[in-house]
BAZA-901410 format. One line per field, with one value per residue (C-alpha): residue number from 0; chain; x, y, z. Coordinates in nm, 2 decimals, always signed. Layout:
<rs>
num c(NUM / ...)
chaine c(A / ...)
u c(X / ...)
v c(Y / ...)
w c(Z / ...)
</rs>
This chain:
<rs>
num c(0 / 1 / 2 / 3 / 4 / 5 / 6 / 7 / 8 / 9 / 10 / 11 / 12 / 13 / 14 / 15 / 16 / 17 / 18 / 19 / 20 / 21 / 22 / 23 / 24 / 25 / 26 / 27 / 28 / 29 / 30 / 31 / 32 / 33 / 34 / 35 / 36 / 37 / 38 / 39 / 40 / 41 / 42 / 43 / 44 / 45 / 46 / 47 / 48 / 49 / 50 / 51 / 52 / 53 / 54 / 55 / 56 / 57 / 58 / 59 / 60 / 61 / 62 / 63 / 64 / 65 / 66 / 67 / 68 / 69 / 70 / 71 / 72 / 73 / 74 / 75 / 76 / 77 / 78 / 79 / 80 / 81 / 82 / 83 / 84 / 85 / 86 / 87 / 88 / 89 / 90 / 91 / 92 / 93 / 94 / 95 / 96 / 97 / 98 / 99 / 100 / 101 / 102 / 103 / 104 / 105 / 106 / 107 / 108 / 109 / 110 / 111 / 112 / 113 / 114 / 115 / 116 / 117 / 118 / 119 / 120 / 121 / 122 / 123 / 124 / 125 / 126 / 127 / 128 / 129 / 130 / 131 / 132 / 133 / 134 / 135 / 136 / 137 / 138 / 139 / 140 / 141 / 142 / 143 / 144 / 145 / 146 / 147 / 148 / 149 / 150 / 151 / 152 / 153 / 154 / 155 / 156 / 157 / 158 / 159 / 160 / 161 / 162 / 163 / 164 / 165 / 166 / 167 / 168 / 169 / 170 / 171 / 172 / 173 / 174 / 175 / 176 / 177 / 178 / 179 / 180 / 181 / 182 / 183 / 184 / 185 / 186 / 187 / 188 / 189 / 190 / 191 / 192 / 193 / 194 / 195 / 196 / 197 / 198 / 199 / 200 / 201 / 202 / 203 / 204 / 205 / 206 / 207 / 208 / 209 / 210 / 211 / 212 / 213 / 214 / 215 / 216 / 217 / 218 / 219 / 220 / 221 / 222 / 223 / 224 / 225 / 226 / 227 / 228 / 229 / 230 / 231 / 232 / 233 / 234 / 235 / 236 / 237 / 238 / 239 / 240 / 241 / 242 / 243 / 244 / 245 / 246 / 247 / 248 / 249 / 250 / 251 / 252 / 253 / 254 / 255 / 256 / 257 / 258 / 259 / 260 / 261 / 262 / 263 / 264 / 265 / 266 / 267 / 268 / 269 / 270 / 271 / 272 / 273 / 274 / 275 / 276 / 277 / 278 / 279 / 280 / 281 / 282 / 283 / 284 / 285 / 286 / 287 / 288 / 289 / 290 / 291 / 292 / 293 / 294 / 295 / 296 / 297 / 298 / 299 / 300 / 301 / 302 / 303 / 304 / 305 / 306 / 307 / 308 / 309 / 310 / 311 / 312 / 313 / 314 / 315 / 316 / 317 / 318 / 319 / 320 / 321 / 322 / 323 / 324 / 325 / 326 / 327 / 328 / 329 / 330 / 331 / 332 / 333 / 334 / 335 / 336 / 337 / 338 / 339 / 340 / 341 / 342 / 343 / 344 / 345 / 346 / 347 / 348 / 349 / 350 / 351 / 352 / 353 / 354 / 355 / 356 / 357 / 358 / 359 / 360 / 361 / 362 / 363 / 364 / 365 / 366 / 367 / 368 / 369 / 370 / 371 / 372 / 373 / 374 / 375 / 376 / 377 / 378 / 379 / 380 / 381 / 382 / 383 / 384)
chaine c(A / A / A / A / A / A / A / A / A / A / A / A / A / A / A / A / A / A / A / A / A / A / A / A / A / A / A / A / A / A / A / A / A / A / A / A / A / A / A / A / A / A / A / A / A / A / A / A / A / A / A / A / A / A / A / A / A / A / A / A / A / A / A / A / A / A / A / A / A / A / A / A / A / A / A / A / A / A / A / A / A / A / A / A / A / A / A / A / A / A / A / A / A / A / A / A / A / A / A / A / A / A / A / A / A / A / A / A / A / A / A / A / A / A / A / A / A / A / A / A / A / A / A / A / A / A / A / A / A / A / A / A / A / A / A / A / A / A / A / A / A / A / A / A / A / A / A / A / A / A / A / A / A / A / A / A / A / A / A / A / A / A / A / A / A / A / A / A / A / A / A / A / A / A / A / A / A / A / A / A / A / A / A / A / A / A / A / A / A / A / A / A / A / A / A / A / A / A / A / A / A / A / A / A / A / A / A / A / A / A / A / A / A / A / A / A / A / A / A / A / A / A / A / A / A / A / A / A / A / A / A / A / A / A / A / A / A / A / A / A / A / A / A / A / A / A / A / A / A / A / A / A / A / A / A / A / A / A / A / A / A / A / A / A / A / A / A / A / A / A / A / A / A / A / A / A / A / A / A / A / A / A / A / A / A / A / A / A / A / A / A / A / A / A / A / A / A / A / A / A / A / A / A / A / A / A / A / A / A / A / A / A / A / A / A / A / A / A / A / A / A / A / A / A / A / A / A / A / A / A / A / A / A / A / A / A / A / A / A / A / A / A / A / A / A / A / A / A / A / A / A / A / A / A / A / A / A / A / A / A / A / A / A / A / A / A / A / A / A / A / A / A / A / A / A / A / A / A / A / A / A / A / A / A / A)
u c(-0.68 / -0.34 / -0.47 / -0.09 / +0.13 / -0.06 / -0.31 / -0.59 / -0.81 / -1.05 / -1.27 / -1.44 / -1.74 / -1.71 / -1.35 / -1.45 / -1.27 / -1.38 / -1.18 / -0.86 / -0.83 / -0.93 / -0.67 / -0.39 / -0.40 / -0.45 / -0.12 / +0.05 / -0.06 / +0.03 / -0.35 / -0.43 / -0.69 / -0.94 / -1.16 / -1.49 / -1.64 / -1.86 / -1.53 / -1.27 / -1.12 / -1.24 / -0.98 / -0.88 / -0.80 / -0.40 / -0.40 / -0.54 / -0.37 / -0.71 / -0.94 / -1.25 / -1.49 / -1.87 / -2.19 / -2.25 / -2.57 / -2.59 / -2.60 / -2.42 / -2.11 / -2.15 / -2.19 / -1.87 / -1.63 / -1.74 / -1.62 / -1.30 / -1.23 / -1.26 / -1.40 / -1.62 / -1.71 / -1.82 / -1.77 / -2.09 / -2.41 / -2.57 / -2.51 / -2.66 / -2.76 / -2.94 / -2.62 / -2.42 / -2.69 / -2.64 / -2.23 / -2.34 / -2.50 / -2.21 / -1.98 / -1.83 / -1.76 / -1.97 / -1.94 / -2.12 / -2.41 / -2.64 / -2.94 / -2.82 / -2.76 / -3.15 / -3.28 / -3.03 / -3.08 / -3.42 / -3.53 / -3.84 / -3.73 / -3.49 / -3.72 / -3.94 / -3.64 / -3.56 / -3.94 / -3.98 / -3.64 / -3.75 / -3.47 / -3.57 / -3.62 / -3.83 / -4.21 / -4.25 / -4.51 / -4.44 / -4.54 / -4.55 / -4.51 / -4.47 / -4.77 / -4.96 / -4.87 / -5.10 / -5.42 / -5.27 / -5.18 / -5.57 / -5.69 / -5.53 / -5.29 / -5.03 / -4.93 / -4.67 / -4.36 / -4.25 / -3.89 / -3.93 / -3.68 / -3.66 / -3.63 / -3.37 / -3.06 / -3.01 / -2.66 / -2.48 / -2.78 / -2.96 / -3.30 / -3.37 / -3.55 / -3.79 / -4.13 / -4.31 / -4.59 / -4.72 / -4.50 / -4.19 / -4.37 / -4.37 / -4.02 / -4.00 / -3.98 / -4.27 / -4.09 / -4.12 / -4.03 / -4.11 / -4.19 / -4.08 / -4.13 / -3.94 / -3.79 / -3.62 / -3.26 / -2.98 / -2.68 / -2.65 / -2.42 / -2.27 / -2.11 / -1.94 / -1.93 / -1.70 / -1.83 / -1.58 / -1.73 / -1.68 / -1.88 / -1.64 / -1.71 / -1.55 / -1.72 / -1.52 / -1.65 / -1.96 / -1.86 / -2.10 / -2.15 / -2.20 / -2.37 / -2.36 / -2.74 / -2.75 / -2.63 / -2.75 / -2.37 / -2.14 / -1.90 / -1.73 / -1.72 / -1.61 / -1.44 / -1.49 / -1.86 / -1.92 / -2.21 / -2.23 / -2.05 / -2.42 / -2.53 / -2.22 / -2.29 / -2.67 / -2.55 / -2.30 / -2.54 / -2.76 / -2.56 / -2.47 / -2.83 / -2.90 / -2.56 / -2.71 / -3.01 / -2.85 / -2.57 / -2.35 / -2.00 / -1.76 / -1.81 / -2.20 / -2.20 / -2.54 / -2.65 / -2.84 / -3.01 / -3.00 / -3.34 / -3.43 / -3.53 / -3.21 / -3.33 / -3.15 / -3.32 / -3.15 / -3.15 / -2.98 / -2.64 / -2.44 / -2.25 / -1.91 / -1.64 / -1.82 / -1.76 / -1.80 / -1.52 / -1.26 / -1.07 / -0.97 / -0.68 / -0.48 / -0.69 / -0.74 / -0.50 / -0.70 / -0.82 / -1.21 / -1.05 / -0.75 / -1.09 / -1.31 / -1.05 / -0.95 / -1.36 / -1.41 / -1.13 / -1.24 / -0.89 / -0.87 / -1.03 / -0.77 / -0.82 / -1.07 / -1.02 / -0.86 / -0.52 / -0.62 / -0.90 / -1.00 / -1.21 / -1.26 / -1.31 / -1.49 / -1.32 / -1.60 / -1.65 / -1.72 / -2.01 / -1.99 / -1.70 / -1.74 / -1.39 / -1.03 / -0.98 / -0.76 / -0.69 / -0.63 / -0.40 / -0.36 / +0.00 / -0.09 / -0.32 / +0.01 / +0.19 / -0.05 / +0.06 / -0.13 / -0.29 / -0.31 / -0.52 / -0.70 / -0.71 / -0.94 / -0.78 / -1.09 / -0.97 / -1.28 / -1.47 / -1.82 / -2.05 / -2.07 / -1.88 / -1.68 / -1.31 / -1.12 / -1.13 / -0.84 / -0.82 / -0.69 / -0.58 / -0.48 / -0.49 / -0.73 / -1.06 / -1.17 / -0.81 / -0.90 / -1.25 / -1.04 / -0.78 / -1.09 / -1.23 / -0.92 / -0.84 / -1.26 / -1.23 / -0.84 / -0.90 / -1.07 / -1.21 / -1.18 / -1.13 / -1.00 / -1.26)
v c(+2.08 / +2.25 / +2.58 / +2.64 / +2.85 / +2.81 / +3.02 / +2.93 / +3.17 / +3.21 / +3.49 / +3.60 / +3.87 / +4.06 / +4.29 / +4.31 / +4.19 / +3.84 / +3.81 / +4.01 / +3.70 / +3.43 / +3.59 / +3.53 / +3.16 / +3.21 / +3.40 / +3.12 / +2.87 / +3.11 / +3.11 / +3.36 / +3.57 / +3.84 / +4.04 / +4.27 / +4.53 / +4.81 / +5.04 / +5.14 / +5.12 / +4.78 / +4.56 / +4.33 / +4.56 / +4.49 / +4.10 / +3.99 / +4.00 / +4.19 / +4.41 / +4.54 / +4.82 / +4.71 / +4.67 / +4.31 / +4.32 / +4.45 / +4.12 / +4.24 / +4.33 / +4.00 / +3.81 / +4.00 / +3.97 / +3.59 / +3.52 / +3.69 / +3.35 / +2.95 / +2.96 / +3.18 / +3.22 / +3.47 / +3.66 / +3.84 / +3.66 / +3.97 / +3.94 / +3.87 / +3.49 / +3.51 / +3.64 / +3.31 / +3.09 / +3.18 / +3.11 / +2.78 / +2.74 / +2.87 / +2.56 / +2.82 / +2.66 / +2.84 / +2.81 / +2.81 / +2.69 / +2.94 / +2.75 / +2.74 / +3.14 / +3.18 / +3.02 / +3.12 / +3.53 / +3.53 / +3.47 / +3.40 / +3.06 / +3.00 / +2.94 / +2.76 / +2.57 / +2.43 / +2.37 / +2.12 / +1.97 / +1.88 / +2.15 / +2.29 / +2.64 / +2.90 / +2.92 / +3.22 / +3.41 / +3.56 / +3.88 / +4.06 / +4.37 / +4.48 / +4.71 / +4.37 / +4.28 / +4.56 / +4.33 / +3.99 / +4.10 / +4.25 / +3.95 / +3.72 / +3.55 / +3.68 / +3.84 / +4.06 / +4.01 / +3.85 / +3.89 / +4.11 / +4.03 / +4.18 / +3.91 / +4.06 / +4.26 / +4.24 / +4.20 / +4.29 / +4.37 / +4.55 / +4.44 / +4.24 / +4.38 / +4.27 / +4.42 / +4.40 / +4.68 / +4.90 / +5.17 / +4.92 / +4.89 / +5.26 / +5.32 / +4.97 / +4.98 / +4.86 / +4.50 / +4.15 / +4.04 / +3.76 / +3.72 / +3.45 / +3.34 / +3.52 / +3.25 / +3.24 / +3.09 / +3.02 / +3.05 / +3.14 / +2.90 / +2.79 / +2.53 / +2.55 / +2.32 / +2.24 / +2.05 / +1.96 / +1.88 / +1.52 / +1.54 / +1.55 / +1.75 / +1.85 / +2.03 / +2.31 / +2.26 / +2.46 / +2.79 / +2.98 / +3.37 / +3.71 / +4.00 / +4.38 / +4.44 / +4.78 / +4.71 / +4.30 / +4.21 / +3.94 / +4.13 / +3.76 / +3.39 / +3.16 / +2.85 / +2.59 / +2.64 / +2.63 / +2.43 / +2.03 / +1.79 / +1.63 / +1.98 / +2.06 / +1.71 / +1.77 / +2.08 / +1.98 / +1.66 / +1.99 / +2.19 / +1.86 / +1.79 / +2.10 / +2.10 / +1.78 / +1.96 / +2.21 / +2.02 / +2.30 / +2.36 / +2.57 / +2.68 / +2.65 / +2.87 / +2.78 / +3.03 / +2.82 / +2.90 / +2.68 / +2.74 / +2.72 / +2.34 / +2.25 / +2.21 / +2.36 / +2.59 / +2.70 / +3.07 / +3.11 / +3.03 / +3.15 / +2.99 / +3.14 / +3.26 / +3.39 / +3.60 / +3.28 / +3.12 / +3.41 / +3.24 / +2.92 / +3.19 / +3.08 / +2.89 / +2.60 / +2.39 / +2.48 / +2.82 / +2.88 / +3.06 / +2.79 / +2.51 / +2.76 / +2.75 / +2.40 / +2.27 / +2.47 / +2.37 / +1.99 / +1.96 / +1.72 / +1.90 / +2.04 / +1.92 / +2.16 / +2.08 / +2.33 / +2.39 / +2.54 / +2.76 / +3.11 / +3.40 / +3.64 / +3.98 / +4.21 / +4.56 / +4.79 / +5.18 / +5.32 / +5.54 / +5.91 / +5.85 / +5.92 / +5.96 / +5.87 / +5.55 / +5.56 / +5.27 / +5.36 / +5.11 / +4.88 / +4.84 / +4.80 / +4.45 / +4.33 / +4.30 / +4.06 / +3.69 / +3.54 / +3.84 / +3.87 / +4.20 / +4.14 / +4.50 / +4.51 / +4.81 / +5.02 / +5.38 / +5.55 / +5.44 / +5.53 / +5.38 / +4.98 / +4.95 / +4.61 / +4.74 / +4.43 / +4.16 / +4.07 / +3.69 / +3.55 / +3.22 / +3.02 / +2.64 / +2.77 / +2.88 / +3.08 / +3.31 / +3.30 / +3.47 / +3.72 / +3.83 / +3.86 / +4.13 / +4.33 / +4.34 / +4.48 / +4.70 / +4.87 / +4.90 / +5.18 / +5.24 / +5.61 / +5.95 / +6.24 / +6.42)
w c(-0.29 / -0.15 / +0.04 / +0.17 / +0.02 / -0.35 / -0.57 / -0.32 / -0.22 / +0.07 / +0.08 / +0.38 / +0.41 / +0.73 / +0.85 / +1.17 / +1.47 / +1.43 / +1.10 / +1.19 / +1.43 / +1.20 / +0.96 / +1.22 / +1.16 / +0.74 / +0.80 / +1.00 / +0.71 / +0.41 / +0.27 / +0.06 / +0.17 / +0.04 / +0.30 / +0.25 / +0.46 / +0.44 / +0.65 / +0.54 / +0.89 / +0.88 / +1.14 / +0.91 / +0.63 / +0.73 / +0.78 / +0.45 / +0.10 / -0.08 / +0.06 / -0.11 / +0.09 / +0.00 / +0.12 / +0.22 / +0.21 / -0.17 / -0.42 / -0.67 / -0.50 / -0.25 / -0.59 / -0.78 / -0.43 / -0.41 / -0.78 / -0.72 / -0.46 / -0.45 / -0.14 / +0.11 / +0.43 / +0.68 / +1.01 / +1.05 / +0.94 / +0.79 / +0.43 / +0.10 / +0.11 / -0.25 / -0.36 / -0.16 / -0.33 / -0.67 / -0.60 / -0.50 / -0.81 / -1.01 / -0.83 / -0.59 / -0.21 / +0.06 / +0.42 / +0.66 / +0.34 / +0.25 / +0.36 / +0.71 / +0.71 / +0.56 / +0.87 / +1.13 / +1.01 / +1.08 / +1.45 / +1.39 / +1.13 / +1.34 / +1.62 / +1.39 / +1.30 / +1.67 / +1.69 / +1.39 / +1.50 / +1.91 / +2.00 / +2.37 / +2.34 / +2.50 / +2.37 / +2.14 / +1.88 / +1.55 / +1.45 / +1.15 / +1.30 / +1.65 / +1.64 / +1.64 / +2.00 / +2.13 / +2.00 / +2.11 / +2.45 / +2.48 / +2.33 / +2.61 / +2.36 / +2.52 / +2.89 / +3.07 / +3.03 / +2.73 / +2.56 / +2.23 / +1.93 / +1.59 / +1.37 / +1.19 / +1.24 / +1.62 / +1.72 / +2.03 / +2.29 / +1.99 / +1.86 / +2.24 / +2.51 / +2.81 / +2.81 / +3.15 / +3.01 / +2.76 / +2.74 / +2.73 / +2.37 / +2.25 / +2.17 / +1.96 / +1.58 / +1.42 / +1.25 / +1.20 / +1.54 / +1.77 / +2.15 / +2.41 / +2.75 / +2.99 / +3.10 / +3.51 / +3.43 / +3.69 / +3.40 / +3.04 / +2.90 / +2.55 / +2.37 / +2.01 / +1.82 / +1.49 / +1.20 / +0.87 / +0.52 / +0.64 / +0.91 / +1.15 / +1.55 / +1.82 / +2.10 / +2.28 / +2.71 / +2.83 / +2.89 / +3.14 / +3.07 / +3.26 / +3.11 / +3.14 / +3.29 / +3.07 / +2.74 / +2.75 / +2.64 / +2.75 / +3.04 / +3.11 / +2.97 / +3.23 / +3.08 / +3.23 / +3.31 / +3.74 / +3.69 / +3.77 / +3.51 / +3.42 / +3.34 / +3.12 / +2.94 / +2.90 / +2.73 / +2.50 / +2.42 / +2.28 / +2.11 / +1.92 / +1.84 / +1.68 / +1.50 / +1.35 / +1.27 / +1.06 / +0.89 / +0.92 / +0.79 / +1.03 / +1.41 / +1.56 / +1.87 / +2.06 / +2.32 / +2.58 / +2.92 / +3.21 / +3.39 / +3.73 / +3.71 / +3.56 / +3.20 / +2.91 / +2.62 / +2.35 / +2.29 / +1.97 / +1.71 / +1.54 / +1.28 / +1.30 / +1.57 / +1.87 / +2.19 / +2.37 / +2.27 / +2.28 / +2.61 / +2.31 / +2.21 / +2.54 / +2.71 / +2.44 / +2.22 / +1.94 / +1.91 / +1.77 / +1.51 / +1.36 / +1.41 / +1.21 / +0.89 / +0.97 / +0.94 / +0.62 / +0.48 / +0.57 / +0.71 / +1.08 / +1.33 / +1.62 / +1.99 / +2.15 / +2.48 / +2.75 / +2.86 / +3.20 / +3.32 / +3.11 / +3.19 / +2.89 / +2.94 / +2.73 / +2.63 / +2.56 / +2.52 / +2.83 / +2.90 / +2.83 / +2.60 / +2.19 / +1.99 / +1.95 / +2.16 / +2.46 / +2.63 / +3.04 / +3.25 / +2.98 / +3.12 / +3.46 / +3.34 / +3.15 / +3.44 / +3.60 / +3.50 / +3.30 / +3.14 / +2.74 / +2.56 / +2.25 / +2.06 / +1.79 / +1.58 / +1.58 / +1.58 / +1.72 / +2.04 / +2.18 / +2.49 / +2.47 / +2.16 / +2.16 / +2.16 / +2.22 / +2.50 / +2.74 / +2.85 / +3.16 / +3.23 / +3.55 / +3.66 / +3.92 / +3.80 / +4.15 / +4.09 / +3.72 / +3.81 / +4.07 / +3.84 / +3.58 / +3.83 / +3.90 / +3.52 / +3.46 / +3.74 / +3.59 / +3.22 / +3.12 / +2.72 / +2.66 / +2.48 / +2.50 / +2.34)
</rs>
């Protein structure tokens, strides 16, 4: 099929930042493009050709948007998969599948998942609801602490949270959810990995990842990875077995934890552009986002490998700040080399809310990591309510 400049037409569910940039490269190849969200302030309402406001989780409007387009895909994994799997069954293209969003939605199949596939990952219980954790912890089944995750619907820090006692419990809502080892780790790491209809990969390099201790959200991803090359290759070997496992078309990102004995776990995926692979903007000669359209599209996958060292920076609502976004010294971080902002377009800010991300590259990681610092430590998210 020709997807450039002809009556092709990809449609993608999500608007959020994670699309505007994906449309950036459906714009370079002249695709045409048709975008949903459930704002009308949505980021990517400007870059596409057609955009519909909806609910993506209501079937009816994920089933009428995906007939309006020959192929779809996503940015956000919460959506209607009944209404994906009845496109599939109407002949309409859908990636990543619909079976590999069932599993990958749920945290307690996907768990299950890496379990009947010999995928490392932390030891965990299921729950049908969290009020059942009470019994099992009196019952010896289970100890202090333990990692609690809703099953569904957690995204950016939500829906996580250690529990070392009791009252950590009280405030929880009372869902499906699992629990998992708390495990001691040295690094959290992760790999992407793209996959074409052919089943063609490429694996971008282990990226290694710092989080905000508050709001349990990536602050920096390090790229490449300070960790020993046998460590980086016992990751990516990994991420490329559980790619296999699911069979997935488009980006895999897998979220993996290097413990204290040097072993690696995999936390979780996600099958689509990803915070951990921001830095690929400058940093690689293929972007995540040009390798996400070129895999769906079953088109030869880019070169993921990097052009020089990145450290991504994440630009997020700073605390005690709800309103009209201002963004403070953003000129002072432009005038440091190697410096590029990422603005997301949302209009209104509040504490912890991704804004944007700024990306710093450099032939030398250790300045890299410096510059990263100085450009955290001058940007400031705002309002001037």
């Amino acid at each position: 099929m020709n997807y450039f400049s002809s009556d092709f037409k990809l449609g993608i569910l999500g608007g959020g930042q994670l699309g505007k940039m994906m449309l950036y490269y459906t714009r370079m190849y002249d695709i045409y493009t048709l975008v949903i969200d459930p704002s009308l302030e949505a980021p990517s309402r400007l870059a596409c050709n057609e955009f519909y406001n909806g609910d993506l989780m209501d079937y009816d409007t994920v089933l009428d948007f995906g007939r309006k387009a020959n192929m779809i895909t996503i940015e956000i994994e919460n959506v209607n998969v009944d209404a994906l799997e009845q496109l599939e069954k109407e002949g309409k293209t859908v990636y990543p599948q619909s079976k590999v969003l069932r599993t990958i939605q749920n945290k307690a199949k996907q768990k299950l998942f890496y379990r009947d596939h010999n995928i490392p990952t932390a030891d965990f219980n299921r729950f049908a609801y969290t009020s059942e954790i009470d019994e099992a912890v009196e019952n010896g089944g289970l100890s202090y602490p333990f990692v609690w995750k809703s099953a569904q619907f957690g995204y950016d820090g939500t829906g996580v949270k250690i529990v070392r006692r009791y009252t950590d419990l009280i405030d929880l809502p009372n869902v499906e959810c699992i629990t998992e080892e708390l495990i001691p780790f040295k690094n959290e790491l992760a790999v992407i990995v793209a996959r074409n209809a052919n089943g063609h990969l490429k694996t971008y390099p282990t990226v290694e990842m710092e989080f905000h201790p508050e709001a349990n959200q990536v602050e920096y991803v390090i790229c490449p990875a300070r960790i020993p090359i046998e460590i980086q290759r016992k990751a990516e070997l990994i991420a490329l077995k559980t790619a296999a496992a699911f069979e997935h078309v488009g980006l895999l990102a897998v979220e993996m934890f290097q413990t204290e004995d040097d072993e690696i776990l995999v936390n979780e995926v996600a099958p689509r552009p990803h915070n951990s692979g921001h830095y690929s903007i400058e940093g690689s000669y293929t972007s995540q986002f040009e390798q996400h359209i070129r895999a769906i599209l079953n088109l030869p996958l880019g070169n993921a490998d990097s052009k020089v060292a990145g450290v991504m920076v994440n630009l997020v609502g700073e605390e005690g700040y709800t309103g009209p976004v201002v963004y403070e010294n953003i000129e002072e971080i432009m005038a440091l080399d190697g410096v590029t902002p990422h603005i997301y377009g949302k209009q209104m800010t509040r504490p912890f809310r991704k804004m944007g991300h700024v990306t710093i590259v450099n032939k030398d990681m250790d300045k890299a990591r410096i510059m990263a610092e100085k450009v955290k430590r001058t940007i400031r998210v705002i309002s001037n309510n």
